[in-house]
ROTIDO-529997 format. One record per residue (C-alpha): x, y, z; residue in one letter; residue number from 0. Coordinates in steps of 0.05 Angstrom, whole numbers, plus 5000, padded with zeros to 4 digits. Example, Ala and Ser with C-alpha at 12.3 -4.5 7.8 and 13.67 -1.06 7.14 Angstrom:
residues 2
(pt (5246,4910,5156),"a",0)
(pt (5273,4979,5143),"s",1)
This chain:
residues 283
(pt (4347,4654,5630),"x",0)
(pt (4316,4699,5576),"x",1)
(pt (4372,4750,5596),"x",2)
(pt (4430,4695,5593),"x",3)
(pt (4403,4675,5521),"x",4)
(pt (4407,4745,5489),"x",5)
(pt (4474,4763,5524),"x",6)
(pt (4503,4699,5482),"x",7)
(pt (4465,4708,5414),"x",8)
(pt (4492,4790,5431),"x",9)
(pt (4564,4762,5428),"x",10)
(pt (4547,4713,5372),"x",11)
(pt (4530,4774,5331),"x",12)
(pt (4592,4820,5352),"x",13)
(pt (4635,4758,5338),"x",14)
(pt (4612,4747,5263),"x",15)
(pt (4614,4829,5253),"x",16)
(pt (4681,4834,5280),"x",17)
(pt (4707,4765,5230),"x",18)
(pt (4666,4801,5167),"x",19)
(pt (4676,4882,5181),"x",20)
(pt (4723,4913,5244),"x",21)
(pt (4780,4916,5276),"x",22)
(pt (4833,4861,5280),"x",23)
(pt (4891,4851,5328),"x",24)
(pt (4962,4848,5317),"x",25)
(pt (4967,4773,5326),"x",26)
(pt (4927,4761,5258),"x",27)
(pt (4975,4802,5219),"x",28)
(pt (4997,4754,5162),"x",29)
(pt (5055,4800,5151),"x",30)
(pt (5090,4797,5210),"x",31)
(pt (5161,4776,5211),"x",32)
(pt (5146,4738,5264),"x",33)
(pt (5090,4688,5231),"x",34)
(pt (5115,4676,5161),"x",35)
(pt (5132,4601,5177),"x",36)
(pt (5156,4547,5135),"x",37)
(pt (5181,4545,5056),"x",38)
(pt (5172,4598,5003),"x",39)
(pt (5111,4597,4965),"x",40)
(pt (5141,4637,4912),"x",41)
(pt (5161,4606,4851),"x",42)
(pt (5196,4642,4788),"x",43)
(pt (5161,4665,4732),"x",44)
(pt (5181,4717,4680),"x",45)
(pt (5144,4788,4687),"x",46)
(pt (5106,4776,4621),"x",47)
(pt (5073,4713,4644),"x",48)
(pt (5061,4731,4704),"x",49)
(pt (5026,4799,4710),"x",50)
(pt (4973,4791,4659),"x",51)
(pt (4898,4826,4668),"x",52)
(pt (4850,4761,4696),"x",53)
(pt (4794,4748,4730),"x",54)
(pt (4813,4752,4806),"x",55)
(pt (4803,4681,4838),"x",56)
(pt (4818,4666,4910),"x",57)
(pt (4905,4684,4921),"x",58)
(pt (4905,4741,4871),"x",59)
(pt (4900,4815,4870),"x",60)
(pt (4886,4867,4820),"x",61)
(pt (4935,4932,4828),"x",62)
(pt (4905,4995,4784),"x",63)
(pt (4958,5051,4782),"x",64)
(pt (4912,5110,4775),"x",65)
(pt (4963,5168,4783),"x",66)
(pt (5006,5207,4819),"x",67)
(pt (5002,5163,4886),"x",68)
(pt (4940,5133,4880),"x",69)
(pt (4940,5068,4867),"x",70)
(pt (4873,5017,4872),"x",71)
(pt (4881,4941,4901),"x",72)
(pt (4814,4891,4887),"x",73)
(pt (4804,4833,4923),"x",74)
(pt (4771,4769,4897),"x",75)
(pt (4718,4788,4949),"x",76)
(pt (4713,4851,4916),"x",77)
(pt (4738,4902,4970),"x",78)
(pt (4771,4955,4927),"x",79)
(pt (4826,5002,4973),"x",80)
(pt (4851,5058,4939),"x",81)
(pt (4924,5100,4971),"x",82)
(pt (4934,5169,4987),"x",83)
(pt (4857,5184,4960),"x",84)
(pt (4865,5260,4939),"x",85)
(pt (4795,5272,4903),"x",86)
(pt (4829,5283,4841),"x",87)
(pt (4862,5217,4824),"x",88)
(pt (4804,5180,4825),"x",89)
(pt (4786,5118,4808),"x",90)
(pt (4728,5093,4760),"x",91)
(pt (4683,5066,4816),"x",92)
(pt (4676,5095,4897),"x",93)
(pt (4725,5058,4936),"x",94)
(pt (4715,5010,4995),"x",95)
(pt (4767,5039,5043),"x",96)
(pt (4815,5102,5031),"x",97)
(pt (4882,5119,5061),"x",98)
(pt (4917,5184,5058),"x",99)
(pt (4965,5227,5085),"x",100)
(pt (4963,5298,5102),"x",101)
(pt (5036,5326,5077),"x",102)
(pt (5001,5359,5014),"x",103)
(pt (4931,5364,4988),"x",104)
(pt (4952,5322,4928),"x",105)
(pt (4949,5267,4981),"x",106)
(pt (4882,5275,5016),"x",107)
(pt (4819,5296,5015),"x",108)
(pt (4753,5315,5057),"x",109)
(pt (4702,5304,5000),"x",110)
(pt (4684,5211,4987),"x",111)
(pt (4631,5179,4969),"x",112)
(pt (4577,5157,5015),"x",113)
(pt (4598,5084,4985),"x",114)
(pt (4671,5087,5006),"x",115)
(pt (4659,5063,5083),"x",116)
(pt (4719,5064,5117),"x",117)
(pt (4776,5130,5112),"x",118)
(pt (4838,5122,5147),"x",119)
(pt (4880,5179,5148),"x",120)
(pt (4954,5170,5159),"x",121)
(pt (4946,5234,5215),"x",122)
(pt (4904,5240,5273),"x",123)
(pt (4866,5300,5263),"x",124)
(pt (4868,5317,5343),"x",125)
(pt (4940,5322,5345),"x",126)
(pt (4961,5249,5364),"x",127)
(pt (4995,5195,5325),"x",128)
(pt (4947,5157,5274),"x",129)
(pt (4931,5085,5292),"x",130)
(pt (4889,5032,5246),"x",131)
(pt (4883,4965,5244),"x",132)
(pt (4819,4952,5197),"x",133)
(pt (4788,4883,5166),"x",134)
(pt (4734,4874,5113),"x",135)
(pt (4730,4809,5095),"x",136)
(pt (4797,4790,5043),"x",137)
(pt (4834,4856,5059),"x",138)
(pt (4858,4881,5120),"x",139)
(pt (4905,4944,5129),"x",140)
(pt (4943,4987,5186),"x",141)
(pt (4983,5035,5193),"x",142)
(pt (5063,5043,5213),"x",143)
(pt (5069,5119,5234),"x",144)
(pt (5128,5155,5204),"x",145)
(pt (5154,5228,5198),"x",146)
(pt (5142,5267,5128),"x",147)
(pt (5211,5294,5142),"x",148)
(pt (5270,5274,5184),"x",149)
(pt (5268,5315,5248),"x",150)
(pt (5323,5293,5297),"x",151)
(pt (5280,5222,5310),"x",152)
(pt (5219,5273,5331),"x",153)
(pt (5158,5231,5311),"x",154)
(pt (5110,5281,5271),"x",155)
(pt (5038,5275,5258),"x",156)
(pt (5036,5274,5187),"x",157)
(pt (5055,5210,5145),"x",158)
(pt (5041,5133,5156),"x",159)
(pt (5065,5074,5113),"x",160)
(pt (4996,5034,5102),"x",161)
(pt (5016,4957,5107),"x",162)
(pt (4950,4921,5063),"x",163)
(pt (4949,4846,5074),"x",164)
(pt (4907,4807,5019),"x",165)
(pt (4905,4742,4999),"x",166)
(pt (4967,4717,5024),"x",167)
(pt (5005,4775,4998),"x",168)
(pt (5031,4844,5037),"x",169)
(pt (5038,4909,5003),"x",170)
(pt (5063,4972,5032),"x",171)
(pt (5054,5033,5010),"x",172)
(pt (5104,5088,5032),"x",173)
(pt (5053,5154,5017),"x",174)
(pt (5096,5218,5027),"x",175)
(pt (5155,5199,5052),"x",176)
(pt (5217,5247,5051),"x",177)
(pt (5275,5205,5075),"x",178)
(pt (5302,5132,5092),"x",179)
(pt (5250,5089,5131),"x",180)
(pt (5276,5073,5204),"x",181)
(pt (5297,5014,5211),"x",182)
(pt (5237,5000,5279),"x",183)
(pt (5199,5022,5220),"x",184)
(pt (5208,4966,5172),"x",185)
(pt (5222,4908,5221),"x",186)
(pt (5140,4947,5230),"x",187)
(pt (5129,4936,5172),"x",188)
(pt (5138,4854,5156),"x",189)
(pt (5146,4813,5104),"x",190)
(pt (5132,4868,5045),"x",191)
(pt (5115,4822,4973),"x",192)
(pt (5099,4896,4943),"x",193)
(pt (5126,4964,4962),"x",194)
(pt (5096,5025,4929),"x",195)
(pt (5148,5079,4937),"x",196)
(pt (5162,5156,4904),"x",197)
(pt (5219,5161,4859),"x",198)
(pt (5210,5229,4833),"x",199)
(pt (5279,5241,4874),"x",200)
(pt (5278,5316,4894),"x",201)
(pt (5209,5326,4933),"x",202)
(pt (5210,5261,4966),"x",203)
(pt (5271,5217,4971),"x",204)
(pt (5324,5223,4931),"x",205)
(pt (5349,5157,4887),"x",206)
(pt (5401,5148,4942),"x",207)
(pt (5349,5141,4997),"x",208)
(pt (5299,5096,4960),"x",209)
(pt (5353,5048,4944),"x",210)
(pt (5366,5053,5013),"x",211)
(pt (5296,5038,5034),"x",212)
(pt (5290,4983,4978),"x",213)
(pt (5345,4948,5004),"x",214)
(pt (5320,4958,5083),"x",215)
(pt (5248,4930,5063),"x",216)
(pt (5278,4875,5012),"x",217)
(pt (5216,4869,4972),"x",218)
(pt (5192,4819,4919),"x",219)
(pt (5171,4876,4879),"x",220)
(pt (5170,4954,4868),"x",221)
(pt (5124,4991,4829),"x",222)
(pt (5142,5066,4834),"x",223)
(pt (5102,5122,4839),"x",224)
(pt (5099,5203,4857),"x",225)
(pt (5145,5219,4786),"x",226)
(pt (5125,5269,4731),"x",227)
(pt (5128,5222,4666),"x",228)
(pt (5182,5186,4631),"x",229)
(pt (5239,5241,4650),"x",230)
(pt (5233,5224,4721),"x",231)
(pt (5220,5149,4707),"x",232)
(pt (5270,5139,4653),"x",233)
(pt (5323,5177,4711),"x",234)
(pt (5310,5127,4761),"x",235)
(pt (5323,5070,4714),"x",236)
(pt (5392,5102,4695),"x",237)
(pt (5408,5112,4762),"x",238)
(pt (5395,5036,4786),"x",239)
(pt (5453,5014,4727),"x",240)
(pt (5420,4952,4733),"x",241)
(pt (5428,4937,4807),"x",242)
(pt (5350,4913,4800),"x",243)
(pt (5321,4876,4735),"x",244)
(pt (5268,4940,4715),"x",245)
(pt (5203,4920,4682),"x",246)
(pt (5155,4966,4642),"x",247)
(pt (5086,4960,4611),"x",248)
(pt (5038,5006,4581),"x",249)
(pt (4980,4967,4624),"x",250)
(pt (4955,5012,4679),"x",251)
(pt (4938,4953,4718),"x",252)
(pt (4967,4887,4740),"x",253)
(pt (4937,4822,4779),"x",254)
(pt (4988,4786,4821),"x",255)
(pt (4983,4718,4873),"x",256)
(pt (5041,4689,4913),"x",257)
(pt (5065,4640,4863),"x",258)
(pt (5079,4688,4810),"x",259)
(pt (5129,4738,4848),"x",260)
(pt (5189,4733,4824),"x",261)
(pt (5241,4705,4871),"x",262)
(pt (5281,4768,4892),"x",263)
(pt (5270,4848,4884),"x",264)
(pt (5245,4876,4814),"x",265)
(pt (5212,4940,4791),"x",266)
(pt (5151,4934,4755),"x",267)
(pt (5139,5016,4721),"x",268)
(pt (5061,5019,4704),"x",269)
(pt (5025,5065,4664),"x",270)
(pt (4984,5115,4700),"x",271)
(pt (4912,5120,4676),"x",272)
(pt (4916,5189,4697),"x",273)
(pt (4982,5237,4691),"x",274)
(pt (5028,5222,4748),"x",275)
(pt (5035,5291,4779),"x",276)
(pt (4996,5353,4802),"x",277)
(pt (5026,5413,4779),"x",278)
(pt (5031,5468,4844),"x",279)
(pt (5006,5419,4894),"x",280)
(pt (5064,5381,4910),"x",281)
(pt (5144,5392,4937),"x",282)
């Protein structure tokens, strides 16, 4: 009887871990094509109005563009993720969880904080293909594996797009990617409200292939990243010719929620708090 009692308050205890801190499976995923039922919950609002610095209540999410690809999302419950975590982009405060990817050292590192408690790298160090599915309480992320470069449909152990789900809202973040996302690879992906993509357009994608992906992932916003100041930014922006209403602030940081998306694609350009490239790291 004694044994019976402990194997159910064991499983009691493993249940409420796994809810608060663990792995999740694939049929939670808010993001999923698959289980976004029912009407749109966005509603238009004008950029100006609607990405404002706020507290964070329950449905919003802070976005901190730190520099180069590092970018930090908060959660009303306070988990803070920050993207390709390279040691030298860094935010203010230790992060909750990290992800990087291992095509340059400008987009990972071996050195964290004993407070940042879960790394994911977008790699499997042993050779494989990288696989995470992670929850902490408001934020969950995983992983879509993808090749840094385009090798005859070879998949190579180097880059993942990291899906984050928060909230009610889905970001993807596209790390190091050199050329058009497959199309296995976005229907992967979901629903994408935010897509975090590099428009420097000669070491990563060119502007032909992110419009390309843009159009693939069709999401409510895109806040670019991986450029080397306002040449490279101001570029881009000529070469959409207006194709996407294009959005900049000198803010480095933006809080969003569901409601305030706007109703199709836009580009949202924010200010790094650090400068947006690392000279002799990257190609």
């Amino acid at each position: 009887m004694r044994t019976a009692k402990s194997l159910v308050t064991a499983l009691v205890c493993f249940a409420v871990w796994t809810l608060g801190h663990g792995s999740a499976t694939a049929a939670d995923r808010a993001c999923t094509f698959s289980f976004v039922k029912g009407p749109s919950l966005l509603q238009p609002a004008s950029f100006p109005a609607s990405f404002r610095l706020a507290a964070l209540p329950k449905g919003n999410v802070k976005i901190t563009f730190i520099g180069h690809s590092t970018f930090v999302l908060e959660s009303p419950a306070g988990i803070t993720l920050a993207t390709d975590f390279n040691g030298i982009h860094t935010p203010k405060l230790p992060p909750t969880i990290v992800t990087m990817n291992n095509s340059h050292s400008s987009h990972y590192t071996d050195v964290f904080s004993p407070k940042t408690t879960v790394v994911l790298r977008g790699w499997d160090p042993n050779g494989g293909i990288a696989k995470h599915d992670v929850k902490i309480k408001d934020m969950r992320v995983y992983n879509v594996p993808t090749n840094v470069e385009k090798f005859k449909g070879r998949l190579t152990n180097k880059n993942s797009v990291f899906v984050i789900e928060s909230n009610g809202l889905c970001f993807a973040h596209m790390g190091q990617l050199h050329h058009v996302i497959g199309t296995n690879q976005s229907r992967a992906l979901g629903r994408t409200d935010v897509l975090f993509i590099p428009i420097d357009g000669l070491m990563t994608m060119s502007f032909e292939e992110v419009m390309l992906s843009i159009n693939k992932i069709s999401p409510k916003l895109v806040i670019p990243m991986h450029f080397f100041g306002e040449t490279d930014s101001q570029s881009f922006i000529q070469f959409l010719n207006n194709k996407f209403p294009v959005k900049a602030t000198k803010q480095t940081s933006v809080v969003i929620n569901r409601r305030t998306l706007p109703k199709s694609t836009e580009i949202l350009l924010l200010n790094a708090e650090f400068w947006s490239g690392v000279a002799g790291e990257d190609r």
